[in-house]
C-alpha positions in Angstrom: -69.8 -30.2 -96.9 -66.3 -29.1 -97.5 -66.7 -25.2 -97.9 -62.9 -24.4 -98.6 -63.6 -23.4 -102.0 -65.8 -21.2 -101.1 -63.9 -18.9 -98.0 -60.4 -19.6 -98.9 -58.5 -16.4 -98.9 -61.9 -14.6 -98.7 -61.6 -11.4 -96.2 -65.0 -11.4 -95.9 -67.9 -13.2 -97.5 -71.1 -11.6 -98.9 -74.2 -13.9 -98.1 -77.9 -12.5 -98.9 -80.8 -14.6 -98.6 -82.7 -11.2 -100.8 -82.6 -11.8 -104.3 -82.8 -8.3 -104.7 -79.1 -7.7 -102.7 -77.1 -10.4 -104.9 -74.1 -8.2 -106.2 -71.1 -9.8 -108.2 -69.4 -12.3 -106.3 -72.2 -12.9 -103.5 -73.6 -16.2 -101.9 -77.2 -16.2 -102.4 -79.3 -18.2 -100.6 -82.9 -19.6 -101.8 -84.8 -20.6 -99.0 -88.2 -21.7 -99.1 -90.9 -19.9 -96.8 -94.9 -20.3 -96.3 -95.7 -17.5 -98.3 -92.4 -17.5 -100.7 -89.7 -20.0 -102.6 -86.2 -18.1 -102.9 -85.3 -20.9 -105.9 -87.9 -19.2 -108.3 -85.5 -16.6 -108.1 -81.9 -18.7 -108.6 -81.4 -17.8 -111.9 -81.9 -14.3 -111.9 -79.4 -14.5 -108.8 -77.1 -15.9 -111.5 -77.1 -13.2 -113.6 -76.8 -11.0 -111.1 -73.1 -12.3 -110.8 -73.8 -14.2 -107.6 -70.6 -16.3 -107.1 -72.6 -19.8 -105.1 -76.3 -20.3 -104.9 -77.3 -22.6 -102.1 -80.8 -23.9 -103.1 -83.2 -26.9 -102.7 -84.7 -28.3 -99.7 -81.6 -28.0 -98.1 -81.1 -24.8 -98.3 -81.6 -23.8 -95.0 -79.6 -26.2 -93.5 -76.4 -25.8 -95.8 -76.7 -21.8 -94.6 -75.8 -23.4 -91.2 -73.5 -25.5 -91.7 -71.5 -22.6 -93.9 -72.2 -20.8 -91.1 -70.2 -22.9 -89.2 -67.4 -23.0 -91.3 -66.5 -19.7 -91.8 -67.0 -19.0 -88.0 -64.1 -22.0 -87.9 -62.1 -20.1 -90.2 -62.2 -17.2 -88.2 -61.7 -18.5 -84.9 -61.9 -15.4 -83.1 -63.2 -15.2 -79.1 -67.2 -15.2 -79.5 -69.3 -14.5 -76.4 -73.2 -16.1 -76.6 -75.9 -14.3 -74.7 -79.4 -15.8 -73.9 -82.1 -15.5 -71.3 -85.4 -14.5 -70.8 -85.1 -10.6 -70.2 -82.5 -8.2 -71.2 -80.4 -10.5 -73.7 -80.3 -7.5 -76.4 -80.2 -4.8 -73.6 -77.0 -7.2 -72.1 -75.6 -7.5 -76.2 -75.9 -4.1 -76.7 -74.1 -2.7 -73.5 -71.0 -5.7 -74.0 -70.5 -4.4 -77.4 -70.3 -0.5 -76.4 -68.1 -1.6 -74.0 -65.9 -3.9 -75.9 -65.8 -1.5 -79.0 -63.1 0.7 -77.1 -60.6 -1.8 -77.1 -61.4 -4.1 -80.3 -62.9 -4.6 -83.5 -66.2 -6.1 -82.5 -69.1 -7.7 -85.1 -72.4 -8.2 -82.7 -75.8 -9.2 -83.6 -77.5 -6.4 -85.4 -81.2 -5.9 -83.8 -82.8 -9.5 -83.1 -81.3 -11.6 -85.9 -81.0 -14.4 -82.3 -82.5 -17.9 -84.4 -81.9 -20.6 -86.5 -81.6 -18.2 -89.7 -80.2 -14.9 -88.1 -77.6 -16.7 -86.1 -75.8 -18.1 -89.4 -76.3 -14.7 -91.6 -75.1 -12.7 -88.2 -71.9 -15.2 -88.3 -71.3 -14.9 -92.0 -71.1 -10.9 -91.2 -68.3 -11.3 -89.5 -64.9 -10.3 -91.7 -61.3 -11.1 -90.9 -61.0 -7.6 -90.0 -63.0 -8.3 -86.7 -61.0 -9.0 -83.7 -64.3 -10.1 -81.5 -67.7 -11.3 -82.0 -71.0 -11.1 -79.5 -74.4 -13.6 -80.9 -77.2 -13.0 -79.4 -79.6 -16.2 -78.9 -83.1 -16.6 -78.7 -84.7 -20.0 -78.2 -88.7 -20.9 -77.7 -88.6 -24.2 -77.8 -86.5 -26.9 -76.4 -83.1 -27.7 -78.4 -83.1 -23.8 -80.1 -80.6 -23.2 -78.3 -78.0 -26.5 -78.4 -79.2 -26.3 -82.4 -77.5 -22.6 -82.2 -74.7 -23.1 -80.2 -73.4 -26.2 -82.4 -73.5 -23.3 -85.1 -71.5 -20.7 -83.9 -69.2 -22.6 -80.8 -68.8 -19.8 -78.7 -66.0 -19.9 -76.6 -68.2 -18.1 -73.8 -71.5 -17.6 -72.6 -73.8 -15.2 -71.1 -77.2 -16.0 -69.5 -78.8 -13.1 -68.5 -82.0 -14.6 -66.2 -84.2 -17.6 -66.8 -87.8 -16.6 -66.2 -91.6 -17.3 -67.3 -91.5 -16.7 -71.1 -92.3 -19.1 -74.1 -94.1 -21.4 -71.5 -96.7 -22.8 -74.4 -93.4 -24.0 -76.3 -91.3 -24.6 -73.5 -94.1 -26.2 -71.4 -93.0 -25.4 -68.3 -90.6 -23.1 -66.0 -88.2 -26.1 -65.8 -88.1 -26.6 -69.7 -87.1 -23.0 -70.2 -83.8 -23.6 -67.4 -83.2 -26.5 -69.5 -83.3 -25.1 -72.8 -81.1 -22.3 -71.4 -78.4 -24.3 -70.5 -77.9 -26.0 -72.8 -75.5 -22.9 -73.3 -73.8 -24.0 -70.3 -73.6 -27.7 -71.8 -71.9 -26.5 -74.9 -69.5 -23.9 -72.8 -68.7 -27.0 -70.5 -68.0 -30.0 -73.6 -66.2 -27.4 -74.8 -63.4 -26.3 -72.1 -65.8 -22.7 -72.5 -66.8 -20.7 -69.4 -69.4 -18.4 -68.9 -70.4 -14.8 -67.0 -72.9 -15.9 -64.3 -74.9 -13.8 -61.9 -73.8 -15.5 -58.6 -76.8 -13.6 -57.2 -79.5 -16.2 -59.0 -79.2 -19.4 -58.0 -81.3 -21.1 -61.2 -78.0 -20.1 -62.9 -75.4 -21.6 -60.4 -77.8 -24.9 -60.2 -77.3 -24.8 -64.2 -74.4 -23.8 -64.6 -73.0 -26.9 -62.1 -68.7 -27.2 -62.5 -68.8 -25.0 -65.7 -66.2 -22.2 -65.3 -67.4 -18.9 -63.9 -66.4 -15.4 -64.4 -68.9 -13.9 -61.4 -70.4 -10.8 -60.7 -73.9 -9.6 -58.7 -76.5 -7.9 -59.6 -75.8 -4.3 -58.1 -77.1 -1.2 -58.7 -77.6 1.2 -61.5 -74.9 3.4 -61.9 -75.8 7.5 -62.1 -75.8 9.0 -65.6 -76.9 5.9 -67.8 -79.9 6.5 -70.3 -81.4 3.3 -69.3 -84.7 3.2 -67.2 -85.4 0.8 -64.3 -83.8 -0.8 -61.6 -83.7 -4.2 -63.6 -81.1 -2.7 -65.7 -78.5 -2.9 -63.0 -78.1 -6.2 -63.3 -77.1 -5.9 -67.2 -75.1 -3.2 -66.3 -73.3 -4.8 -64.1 -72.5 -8.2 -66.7 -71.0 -5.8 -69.2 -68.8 -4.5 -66.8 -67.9 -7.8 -66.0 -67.0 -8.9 -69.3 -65.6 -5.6 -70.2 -63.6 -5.9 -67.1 -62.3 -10.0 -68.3 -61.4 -8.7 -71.7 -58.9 -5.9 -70.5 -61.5 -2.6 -71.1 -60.6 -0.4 -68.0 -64.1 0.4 -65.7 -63.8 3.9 -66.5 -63.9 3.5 -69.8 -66.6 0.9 -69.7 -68.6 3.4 -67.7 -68.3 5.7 -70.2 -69.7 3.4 -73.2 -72.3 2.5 -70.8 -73.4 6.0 -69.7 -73.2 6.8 -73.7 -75.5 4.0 -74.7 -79.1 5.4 -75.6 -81.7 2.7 -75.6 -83.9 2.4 -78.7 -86.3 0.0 -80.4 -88.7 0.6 -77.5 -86.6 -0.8 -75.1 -86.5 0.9 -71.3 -86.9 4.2 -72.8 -87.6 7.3 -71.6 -89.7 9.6 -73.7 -90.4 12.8 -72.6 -93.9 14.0 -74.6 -95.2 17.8 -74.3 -98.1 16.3 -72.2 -96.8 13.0 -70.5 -93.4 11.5 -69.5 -93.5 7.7 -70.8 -91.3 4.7 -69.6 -91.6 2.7 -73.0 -90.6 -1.0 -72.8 -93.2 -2.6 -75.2 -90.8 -4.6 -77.6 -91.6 -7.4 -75.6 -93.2 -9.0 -72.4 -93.7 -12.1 -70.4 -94.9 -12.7 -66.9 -90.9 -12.0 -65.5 -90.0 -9.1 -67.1 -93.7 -7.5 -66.7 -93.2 -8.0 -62.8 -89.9 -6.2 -62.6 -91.0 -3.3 -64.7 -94.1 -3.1 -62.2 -92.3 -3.0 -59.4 -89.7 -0.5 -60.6 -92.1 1.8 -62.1 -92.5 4.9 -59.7 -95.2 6.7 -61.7 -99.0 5.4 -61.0 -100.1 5.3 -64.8 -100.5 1.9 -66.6 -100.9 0.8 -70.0 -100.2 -2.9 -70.3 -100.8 -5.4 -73.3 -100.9 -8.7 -72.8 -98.3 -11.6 -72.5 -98.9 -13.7 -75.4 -97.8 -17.6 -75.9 -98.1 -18.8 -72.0 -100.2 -21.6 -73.3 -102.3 -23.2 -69.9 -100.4 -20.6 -67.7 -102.1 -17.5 -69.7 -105.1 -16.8 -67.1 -102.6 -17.3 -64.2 -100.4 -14.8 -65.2 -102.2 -11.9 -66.2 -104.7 -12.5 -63.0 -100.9 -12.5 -61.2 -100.1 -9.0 -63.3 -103.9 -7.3 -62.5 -103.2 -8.7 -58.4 -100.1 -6.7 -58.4 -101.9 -3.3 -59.8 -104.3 -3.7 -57.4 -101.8 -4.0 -54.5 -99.9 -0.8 -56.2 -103.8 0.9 -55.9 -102.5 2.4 -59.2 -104.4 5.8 -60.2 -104.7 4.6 -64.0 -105.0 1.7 -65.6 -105.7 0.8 -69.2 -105.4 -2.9 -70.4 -105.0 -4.2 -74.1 -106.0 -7.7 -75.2 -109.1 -10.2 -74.6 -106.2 -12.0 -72.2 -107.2 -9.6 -69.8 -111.3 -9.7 -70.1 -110.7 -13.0 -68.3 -109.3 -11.7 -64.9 -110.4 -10.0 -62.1 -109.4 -6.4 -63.8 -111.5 -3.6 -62.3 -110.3 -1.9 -65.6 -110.7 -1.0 -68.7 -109.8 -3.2 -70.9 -109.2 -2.8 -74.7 -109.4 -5.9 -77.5 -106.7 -4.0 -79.4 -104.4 -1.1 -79.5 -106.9 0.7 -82.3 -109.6 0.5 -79.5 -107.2 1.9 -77.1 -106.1 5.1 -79.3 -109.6 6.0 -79.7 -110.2 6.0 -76.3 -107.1 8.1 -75.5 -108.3 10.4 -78.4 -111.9 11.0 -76.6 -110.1 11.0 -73.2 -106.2 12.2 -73.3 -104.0 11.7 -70.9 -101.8 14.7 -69.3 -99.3 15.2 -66.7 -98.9 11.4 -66.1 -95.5 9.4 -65.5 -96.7 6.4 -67.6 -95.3 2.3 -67.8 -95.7 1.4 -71.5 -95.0 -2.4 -71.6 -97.1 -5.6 -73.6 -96.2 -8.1 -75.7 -94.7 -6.9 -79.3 -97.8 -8.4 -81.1 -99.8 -5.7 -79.1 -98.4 -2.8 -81.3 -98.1 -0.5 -78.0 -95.9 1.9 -80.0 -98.9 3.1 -81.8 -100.2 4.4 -79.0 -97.0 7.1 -78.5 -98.1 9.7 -80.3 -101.0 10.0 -78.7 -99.6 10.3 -75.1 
């Protein structure tokens, strides 16, 4: 569809898919959910003084392909980031660093699919000089279907690991459905930032073009937590450095970032101190937050959609807090009832909290880290 009439001469469009948000001369978009239909509420969007309403079965797709159009119009650099672990850490430490030097629109919390991809690329205003779209992808084609929306100019995979592997079905189908970043980036006379430590990524990344840097270490003074972090770290600087932001004043948008959204946070409680990382987990990023932990004090949820892999992996995860002879160790989800776990082991994060209610924990350094669905940040309050 030609959109021209739509964001010619605009300096900024004004897209809701919230009935509630239309405002005079907004785009309101009725899409159609499993518990909702956005075209029952068309008209009133009307009245509201919405300017277009894109409705019908379509709806969804025409979002898109808008989308798409005004990130044409634009035409401003955009940098995709994807991977297994750390792709918001990595989006969040590029734009600190980027926002010295320009007028940056990034991904605002996880808006990474089909639907937050498109409304994060009609944010964007002609008063932006950059753009950073985070990508998330579970199955394989997420994320060809949201690069052909937003045709970055470069990429950014952060790691490919063990995550997703019931939709992905294996470790190979996530590298696949991760480069398809690449694939865009190289059709597209794109190049990407590449950790030329990881060889998955150089075997992906084949001929593309490469802006390199290694994984290095954690510079002092940052509010991040854990050694895995470096790595992130060090691809801001890297595209910091690519863009013209000098490494001191990266450094300093770095070592100013705070962390939040239980993401490697450290929370110091009047009884415990707690590493919390429990917005999300799968069998990588749970063996790297193991290994970097230096306190002795565990509560882990379980890793959810692994499919066939599930009893592998969390028997993997209990084998390596056996070999850490860890002083503490409470477990949350039936995932776990199934392993060799000499442990307690909790069907749900209510269970857990009355436990830790009867039986409080004090002067511990503890690892907070499950799955989202696990709830873990309930449990802060009491530690």
């Amino acid at each position: 569809m030609d959109w021209s009439f739509l964001i010619r001469n605009k300096s900024a469009l004004n897209v809701t898919t919230d009935s509630r948000k239309v405002t005079s001369g907004s785009v309101f978009v009725a899409l159609k959910g499993e518990h909702f239909d956005g075209n029952d509420f068309a008209e009133q969007a009307k009245q509201q003084g919405a300017e277009y309403i894109i409705s019908g079965e379509n709806a969804l797709a025409e979002l898109q392909d808008l989308a798409r159009a005004w990130r044409r119009e634009l035409g401003l650099p955009l940098l995709a980031i994807t991977g297994t672990n750390g792709k918001t850490t990595t989006k969040e430490l590029c734009a600190a660093v980027l926002k010295t030097k320009y007028k940056l629109y990034y991904t605002q919390g996880n808006l990474n699919n089909h639907l937050g991809v498109p409304l994060t690329l009609l944010s964007i205003t002609r008063a932006h000089e950059m753009a950073i779209v985070e990508m998330g992808a579970s199955h394989p084609g997420d994320i060809k279907e949201l690069v052909d929306i937003a045709e970055p100019n470069c990429g950014l995979i952060t790691n490919v690991g063990k995550a997703h592997l019931q939709g992905f079905g294996s470790f190979e189908g996530v590298q696949r459905t991760k480069a398809e970043l690449y694939d865009f980036l190289r059709a597209h006379n794109g190049f990407c930032f590449r950790n030329t430590d990881n060889p998955y990524l150089a075997k992906m990344a084949g001929e593309l073009k490469t802006i390199g840097y290694t994984t290095g270490t954690m510079p002092e003074g940052t509010h991040l937590v854990g050694g895995y972090n470096a790595e992130n770290v060090s691809a801001a600087l890297c595209v910091g450095e690519y863009f013209g932001v000098s490494k001191e004043d990266a450094l300093a948008a770095i070592r100013a970032y705070v962390p939040s959204n239980n993401r490697s946070q450290l929370l110091q409680t009047d009884r415990n101190t707690v590493v919390v990382d429990a917005y999300n987990a799968n069998p990588t990023s749970m063996s790297a937050a193991i290994n970097a932990f230096r306190g002795n004090c565990y509560i882990l949820g379980a890793m959810r959609e692994l499919g066939e892999y599930e009893h592998l992996e969390h028997q993997n995860i209990v084998n390596m807090l056996l070999e850490r002879k860890a002083d503490t160790v409470l477990l949350v989800g039936e995932e776990y009832r199934r392993t060799t776990a000499p442990y307690p082991v909790f069907d749900n994060v209510e269970a857990l909290c009355e436990h830790l209610r009867q039986h409080p924990l004090a002067g511990q350094t503890i690892l907070l880290k499950g799955s989202r669905s696990n709830q873990l940040e309930n449990v802060i309050p009491l530690l």
